[in-house]
C-alpha positions as CSV (number, residue, x, y, z in Angstrom):
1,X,-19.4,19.4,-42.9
2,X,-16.3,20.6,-43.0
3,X,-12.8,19.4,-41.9
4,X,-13.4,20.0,-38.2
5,X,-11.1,17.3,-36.8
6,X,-8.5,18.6,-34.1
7,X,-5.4,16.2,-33.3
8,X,-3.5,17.3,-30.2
9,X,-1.5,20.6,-31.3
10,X,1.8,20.5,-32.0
11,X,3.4,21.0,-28.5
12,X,1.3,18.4,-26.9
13,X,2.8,16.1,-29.7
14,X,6.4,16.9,-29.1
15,X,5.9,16.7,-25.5
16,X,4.5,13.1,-25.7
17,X,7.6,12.1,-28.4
18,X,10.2,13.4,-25.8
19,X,8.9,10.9,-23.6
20,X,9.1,8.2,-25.4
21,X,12.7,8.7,-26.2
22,X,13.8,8.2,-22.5
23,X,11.1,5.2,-22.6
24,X,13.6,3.4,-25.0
25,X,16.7,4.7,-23.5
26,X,16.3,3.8,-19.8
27,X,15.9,0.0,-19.8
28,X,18.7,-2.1,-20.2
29,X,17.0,-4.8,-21.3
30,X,17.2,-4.5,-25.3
31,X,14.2,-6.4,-26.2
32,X,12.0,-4.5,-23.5
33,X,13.2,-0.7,-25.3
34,X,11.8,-2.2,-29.0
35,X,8.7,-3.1,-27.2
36,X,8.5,0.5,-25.6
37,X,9.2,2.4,-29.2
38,X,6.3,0.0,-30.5
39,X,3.5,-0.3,-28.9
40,X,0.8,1.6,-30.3
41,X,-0.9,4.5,-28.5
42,X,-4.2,4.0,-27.3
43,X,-6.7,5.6,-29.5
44,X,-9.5,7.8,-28.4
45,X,-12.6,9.6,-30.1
46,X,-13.7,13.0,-28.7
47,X,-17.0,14.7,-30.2
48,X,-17.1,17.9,-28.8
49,X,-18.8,21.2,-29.2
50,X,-16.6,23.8,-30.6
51,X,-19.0,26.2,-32.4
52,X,-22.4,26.7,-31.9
53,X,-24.5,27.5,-29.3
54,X,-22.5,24.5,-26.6
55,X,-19.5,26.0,-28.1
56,X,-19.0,27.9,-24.3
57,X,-19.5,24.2,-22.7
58,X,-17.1,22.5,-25.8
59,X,-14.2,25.0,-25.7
60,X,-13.0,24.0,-21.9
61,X,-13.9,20.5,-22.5
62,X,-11.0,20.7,-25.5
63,X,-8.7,22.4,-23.1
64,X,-9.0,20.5,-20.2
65,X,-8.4,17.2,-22.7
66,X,-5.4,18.6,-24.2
67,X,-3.8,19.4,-20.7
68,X,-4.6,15.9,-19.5
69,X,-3.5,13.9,-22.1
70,X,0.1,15.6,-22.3
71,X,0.7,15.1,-18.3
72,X,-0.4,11.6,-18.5
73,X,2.1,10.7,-21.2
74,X,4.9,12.6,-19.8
75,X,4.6,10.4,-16.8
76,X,4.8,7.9,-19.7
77,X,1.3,6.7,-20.5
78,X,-0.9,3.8,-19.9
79,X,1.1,0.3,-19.4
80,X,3.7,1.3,-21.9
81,X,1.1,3.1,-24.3
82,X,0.3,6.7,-25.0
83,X,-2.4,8.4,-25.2
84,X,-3.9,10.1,-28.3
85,X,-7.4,11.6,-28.4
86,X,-8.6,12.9,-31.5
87,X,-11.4,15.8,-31.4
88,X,-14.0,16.3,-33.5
89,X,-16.1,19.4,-34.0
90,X,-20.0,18.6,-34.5
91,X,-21.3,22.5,-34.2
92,X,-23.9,21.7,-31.4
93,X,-25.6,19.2,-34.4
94,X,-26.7,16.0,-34.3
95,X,-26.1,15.5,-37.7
96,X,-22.6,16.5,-37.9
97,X,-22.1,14.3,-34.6
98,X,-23.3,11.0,-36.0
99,X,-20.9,11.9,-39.5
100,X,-18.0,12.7,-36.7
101,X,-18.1,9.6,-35.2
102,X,-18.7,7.5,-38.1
103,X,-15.3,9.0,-39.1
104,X,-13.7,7.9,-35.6
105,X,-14.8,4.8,-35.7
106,X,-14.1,3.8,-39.6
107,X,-11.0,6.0,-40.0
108,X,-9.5,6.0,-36.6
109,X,-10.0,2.9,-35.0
110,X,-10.7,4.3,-31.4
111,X,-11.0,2.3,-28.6
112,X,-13.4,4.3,-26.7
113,X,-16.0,7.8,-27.5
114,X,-15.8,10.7,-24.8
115,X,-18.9,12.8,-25.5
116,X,-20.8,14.5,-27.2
117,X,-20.3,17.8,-25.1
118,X,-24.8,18.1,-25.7
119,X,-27.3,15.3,-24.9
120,X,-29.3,15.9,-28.3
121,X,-26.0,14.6,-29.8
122,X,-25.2,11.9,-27.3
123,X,-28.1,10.0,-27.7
124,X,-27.7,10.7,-31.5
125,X,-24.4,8.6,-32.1
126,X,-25.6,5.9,-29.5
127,X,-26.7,3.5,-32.8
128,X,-22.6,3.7,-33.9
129,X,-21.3,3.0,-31.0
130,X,-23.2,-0.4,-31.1
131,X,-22.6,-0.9,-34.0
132,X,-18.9,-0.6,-33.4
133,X,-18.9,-2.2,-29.6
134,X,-16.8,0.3,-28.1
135,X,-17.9,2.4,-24.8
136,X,-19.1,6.0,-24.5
137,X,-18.3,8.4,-21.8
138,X,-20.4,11.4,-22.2
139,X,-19.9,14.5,-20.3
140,X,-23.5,15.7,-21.4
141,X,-26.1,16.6,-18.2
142,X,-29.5,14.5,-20.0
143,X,-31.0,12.4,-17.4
144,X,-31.7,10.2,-20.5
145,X,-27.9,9.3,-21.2
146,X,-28.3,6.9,-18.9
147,X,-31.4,6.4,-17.8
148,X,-32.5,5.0,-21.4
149,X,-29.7,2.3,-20.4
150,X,-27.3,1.2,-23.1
151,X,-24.5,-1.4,-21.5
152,X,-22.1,0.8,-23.6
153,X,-22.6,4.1,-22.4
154,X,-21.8,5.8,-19.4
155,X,-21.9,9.5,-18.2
156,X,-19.8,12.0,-15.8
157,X,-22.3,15.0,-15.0
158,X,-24.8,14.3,-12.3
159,X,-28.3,13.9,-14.0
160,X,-31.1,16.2,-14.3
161,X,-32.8,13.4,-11.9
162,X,-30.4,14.5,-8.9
163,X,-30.1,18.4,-10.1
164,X,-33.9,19.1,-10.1
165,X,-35.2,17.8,-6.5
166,X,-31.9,19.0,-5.4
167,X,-32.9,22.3,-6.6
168,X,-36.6,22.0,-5.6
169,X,-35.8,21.5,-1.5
170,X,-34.0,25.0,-1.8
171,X,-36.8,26.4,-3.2
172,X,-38.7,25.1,-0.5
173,X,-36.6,26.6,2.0
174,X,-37.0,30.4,-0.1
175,X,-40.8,30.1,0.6
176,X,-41.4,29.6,-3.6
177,X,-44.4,27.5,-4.5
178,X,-45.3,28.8,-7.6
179,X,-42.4,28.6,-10.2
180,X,-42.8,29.3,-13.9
181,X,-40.5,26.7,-16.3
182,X,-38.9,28.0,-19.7
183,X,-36.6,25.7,-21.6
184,X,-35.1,25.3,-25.0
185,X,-36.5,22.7,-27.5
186,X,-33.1,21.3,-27.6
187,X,-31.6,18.0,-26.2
188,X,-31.1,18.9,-22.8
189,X,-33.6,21.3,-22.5
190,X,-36.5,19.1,-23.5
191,X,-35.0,16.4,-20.9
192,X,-34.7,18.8,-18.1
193,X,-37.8,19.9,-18.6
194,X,-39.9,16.8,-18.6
195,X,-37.8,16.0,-15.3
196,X,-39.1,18.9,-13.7
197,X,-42.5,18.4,-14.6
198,X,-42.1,14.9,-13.4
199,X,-40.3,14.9,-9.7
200,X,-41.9,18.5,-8.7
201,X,-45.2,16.6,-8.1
202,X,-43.5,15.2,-4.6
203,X,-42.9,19.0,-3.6
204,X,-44.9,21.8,-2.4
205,X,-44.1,23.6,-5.1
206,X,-46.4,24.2,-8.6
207,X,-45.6,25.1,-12.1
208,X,-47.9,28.1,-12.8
209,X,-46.2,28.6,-16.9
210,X,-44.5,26.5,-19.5
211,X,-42.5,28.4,-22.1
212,X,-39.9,27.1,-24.7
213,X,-37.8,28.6,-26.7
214,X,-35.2,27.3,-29.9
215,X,-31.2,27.0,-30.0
216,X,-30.3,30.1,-31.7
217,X,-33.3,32.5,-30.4
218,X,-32.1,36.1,-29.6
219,X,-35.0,37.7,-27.9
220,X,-37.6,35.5,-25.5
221,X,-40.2,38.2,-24.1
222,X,-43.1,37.0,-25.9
223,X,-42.6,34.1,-23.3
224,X,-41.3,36.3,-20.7
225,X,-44.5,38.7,-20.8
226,X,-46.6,35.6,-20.6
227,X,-45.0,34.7,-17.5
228,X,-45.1,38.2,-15.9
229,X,-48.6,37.6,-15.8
230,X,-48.9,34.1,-14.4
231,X,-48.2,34.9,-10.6
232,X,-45.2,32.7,-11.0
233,X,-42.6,33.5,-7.9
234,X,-39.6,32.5,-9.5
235,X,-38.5,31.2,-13.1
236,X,-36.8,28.4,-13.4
237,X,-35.0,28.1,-17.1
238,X,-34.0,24.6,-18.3
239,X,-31.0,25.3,-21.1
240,X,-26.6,24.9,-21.3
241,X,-26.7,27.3,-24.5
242,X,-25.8,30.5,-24.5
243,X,-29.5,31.8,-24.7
244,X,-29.9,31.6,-21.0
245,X,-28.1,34.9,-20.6
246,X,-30.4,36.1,-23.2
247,X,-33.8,35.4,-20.5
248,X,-31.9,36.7,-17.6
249,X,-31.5,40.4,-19.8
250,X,-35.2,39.9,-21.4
251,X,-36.2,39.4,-17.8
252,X,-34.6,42.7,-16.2
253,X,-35.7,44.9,-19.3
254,X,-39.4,43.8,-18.4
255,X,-39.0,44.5,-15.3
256,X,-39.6,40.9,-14.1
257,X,-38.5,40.8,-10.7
258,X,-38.1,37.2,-9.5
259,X,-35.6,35.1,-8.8
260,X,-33.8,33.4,-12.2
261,X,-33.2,29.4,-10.8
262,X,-30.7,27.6,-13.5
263,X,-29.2,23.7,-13.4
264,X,-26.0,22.6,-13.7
265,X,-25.9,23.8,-17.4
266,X,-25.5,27.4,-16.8
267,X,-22.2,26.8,-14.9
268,X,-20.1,28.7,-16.5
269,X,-18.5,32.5,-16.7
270,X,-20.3,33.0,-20.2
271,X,-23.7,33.2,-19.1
272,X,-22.5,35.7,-16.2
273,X,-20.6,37.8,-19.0
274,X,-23.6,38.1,-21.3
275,X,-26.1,39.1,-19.0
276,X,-24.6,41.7,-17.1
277,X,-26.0,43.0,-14.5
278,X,-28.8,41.0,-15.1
279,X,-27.2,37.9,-13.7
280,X,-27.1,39.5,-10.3
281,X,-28.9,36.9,-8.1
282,X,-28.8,34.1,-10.3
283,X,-28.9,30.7,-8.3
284,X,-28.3,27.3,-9.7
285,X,-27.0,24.0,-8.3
286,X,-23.6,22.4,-9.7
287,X,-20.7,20.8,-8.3
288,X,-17.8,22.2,-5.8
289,X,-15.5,22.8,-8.5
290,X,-16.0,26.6,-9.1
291,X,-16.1,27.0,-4.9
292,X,-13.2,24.3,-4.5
293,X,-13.6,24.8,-0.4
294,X,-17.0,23.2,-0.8
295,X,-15.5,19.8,-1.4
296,X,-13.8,19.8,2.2
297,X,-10.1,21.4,2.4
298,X,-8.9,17.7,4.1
299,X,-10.1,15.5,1.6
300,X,-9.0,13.5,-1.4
301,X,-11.6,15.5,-3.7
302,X,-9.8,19.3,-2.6
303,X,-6.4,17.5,-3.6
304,X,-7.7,16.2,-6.9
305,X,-9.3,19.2,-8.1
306,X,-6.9,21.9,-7.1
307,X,-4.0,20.2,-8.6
308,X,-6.3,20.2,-11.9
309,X,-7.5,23.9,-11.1
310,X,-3.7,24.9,-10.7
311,X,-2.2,23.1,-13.9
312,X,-5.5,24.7,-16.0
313,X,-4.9,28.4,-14.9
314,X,-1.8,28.1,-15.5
315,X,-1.8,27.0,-18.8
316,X,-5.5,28.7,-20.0
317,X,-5.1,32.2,-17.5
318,X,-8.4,31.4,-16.7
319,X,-9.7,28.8,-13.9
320,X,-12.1,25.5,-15.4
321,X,-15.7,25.5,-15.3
322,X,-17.5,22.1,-14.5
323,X,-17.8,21.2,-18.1
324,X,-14.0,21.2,-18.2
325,X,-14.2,19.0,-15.2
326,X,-16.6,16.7,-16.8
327,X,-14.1,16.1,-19.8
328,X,-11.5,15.6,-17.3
329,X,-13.3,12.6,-15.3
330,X,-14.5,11.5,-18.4
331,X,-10.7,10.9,-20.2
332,X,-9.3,9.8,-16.4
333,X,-12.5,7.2,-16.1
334,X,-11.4,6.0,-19.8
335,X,-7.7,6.0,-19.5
336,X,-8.2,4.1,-15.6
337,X,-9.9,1.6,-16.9
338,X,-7.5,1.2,-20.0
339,X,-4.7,0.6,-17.1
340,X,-6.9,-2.5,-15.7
341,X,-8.0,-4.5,-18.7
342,X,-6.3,-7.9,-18.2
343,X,-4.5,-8.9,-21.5
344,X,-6.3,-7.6,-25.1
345,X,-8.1,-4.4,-24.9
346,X,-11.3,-4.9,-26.9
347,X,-14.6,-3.3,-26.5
348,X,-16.2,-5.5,-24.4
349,X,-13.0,-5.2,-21.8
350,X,-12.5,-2.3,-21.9
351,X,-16.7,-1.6,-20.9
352,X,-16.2,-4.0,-18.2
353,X,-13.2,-1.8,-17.1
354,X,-15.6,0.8,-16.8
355,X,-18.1,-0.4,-15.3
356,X,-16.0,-2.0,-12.5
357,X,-15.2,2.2,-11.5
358,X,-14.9,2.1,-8.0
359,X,-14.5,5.0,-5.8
360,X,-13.0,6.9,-8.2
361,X,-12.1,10.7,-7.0
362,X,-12.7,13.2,-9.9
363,X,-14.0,16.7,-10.4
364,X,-17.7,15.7,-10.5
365,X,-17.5,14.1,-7.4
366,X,-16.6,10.2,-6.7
367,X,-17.5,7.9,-8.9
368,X,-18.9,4.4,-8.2
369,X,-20.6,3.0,-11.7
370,X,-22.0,-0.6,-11.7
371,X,-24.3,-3.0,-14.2
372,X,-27.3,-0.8,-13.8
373,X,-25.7,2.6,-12.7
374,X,-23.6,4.2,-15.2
375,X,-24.1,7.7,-13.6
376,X,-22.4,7.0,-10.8
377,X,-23.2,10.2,-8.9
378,X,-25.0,11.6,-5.8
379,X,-26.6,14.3,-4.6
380,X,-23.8,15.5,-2.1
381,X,-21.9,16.2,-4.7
382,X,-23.9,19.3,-5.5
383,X,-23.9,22.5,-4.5
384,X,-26.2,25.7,-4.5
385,X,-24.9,28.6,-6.1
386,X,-25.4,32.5,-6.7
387,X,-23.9,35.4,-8.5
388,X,-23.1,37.8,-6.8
389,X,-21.2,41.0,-7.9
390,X,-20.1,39.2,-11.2
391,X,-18.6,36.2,-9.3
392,X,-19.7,32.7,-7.6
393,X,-20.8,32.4,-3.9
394,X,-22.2,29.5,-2.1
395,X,-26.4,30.2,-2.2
396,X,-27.5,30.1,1.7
């Protein structure tokens, strides 16, 4: 693999050492400005998706990382320490995940993991985290990542467990009752997938074709025809690569014309970019962030996450997706619970930290993890969406 590691670029660094000269320079207490210069910054892991086929989830989750960790140590850090979070690529691989976090673990000495940005790589670097006794925060969408419960590893996205039957009672509500399901044979697709199969059974609603496709795949009408002819009254695709705009465009050149129904993984401008036209109509349920009204204008979650829409346009010229958002709550839920561990920070405090996340107001929604819930997540944090004339709207 090749040298893939990203260290906060050389503005965010300067920012955060401009801070810490005032840190030494305002106390009058002489012993208290050594301390200040010395203490160490708290180390963090990130494994993210910067190439590949997540490389349109990865690339926000880096940006919306890098802008975080410069405001919080300008308003001088965590309990007298900095932040540093150190980002590693793994190209949407599983492999080159499990050799990036060996790396961060061995080489680093991080307290804590956020990611991987996929949940085929997630649940791939799970056996080094125990190994190493630190906690995971993953910003992947798998209902697996926590529902295969590890005390160590916790997860911002709402679960394909809350996305599906959130999705199937607005299908209900369309009149569908015969869906077909296409997925990719990744992580997160072959989760999704099984979900669906699962939880439809308590609906009125039947799953009439079953197609899968591979990461990478550029042209899906061999499953596309077979679903033309299944009597299927919508298609429901299961996949947060970038092949999802690929089915919406195989879709319209057949002539298939059904609703498209996405998750929470297609949330994002890049699928709307690469299928055109095609994407007209597209409905999928995620959270309020792209529709920031939908969280309530008068409440704490509209405050939150238009101060972090504001300070990300600004910087990017473009507005964050959800996946930004996910990395967001996932840094803020680590570096929280860093500022409530009682003495040492160690592994095990710091997973208690975490797991103590009460209330917590984030992008995602609020948060509220406990011994056996480390999604943390409900349903009315969700939202249905459509395109419509290349943009978001709230689906009716």
């Amino acid at each position: 693999m090749r040298d893939s590691r990203w260290i906060l670029p050389l503005a965010l660094i300067l920012a955060s050492a401009i801070i810490i000269v005032p840190m030494a320079g305002c106390g009058s207490d002489a012993d208290e400005e050594v301390v200040a210069q010395d203490e160490q910054p708290y180390r963090i892991g990130a494994v993210l998706s910067l190439s590949g086929t997540y490389a349109g989830l990865g690339a926000p989750e880096q940006k919306a990382i890098e802008l975080e960790v410069a405001r919080i140590n300008e308003s001088g850090g965590v309990n007298g320490h900095l932040i540093e979070v150190i980002i590693e690529d793994d190209a949407t691989d599983s492999a080159a995940a499990v050799t990036a976090v060996t790396r961060l673990i061995d080489q680093e000495d991080v307290v804590a993991v956020l990611g991987a940005t996929g949940t085929g790589a997630t649940m791939a670097i799970r056996g080094d985290i125990n190994a190493a006794g630190i906690p995971q925060v993953s910003p992947a969408g798998g209902t697996v990542v926590t529902s295969d419960f590890d005390p160590l590893v916790f997860q911002t996205p709402w679960s394909n467990t809350l996305v599906a039957p959130f999705t199937f009672e607005y299908l209900e509500g369309q009149g569908i009752s015969k869906i077909a399901l296409i997925s990719d044979s990744g992580g997160f697709g072959k989760d999704g997938a099984a979900v669906v199969a699962d939880l439809i059974t308590g609906f009125d609603i039947e799953i009439v074709a079953t197609e899968e496709f591979n990461p990478g795949d550029a042209d899906m009408t061999a499953q596309l025809t077979k679903i033309k002819g299944s009597g299927a009254e919508a298609v429901m695709i299961v996949s947060a690569g970038k092949e999802a705009a690929i089915v919406a465009s195989n879709m319209d050149q057949l002539g298939l014309e059904i609703p498209l129904i996405g998750t929470h993984g297609n949330a994002r401008m890049e699928f709307i970019e690469g299928a055109g036209d095609a994407a007209e109509g597209f409905v999928f349920a995620a959270g309020k962030i792209l529709i920031p009204e939908s969280y309530g204008t008068d409440t704490e979650n509209y405050e939150v996450a238009m101060d972090f829409i504001d300070r990300y346009t600004e910087a990017y010229g473009e507005a964050p997706n959800t996946f930004a958002g996910h990395a967001y709550d996932a840094l803020h839920i680590i570096v929280d619970a860093l500022g409530r561990v009682d003495g040492e920070v160690t592994g095990e405090s710091l997973r208690d930290a975490i797991e103590d996340t009460s209330d917590f107001v984030g992008i995602g929604g609020t948060f509220n993890y406990s011994a056996d819930d480390h999604n943390g997540m409900a349903a009315s944090d969700l939202v249905m969406y459509r395109v419509e004339d290349g943009a978001w709207v709230l689906a009716e």
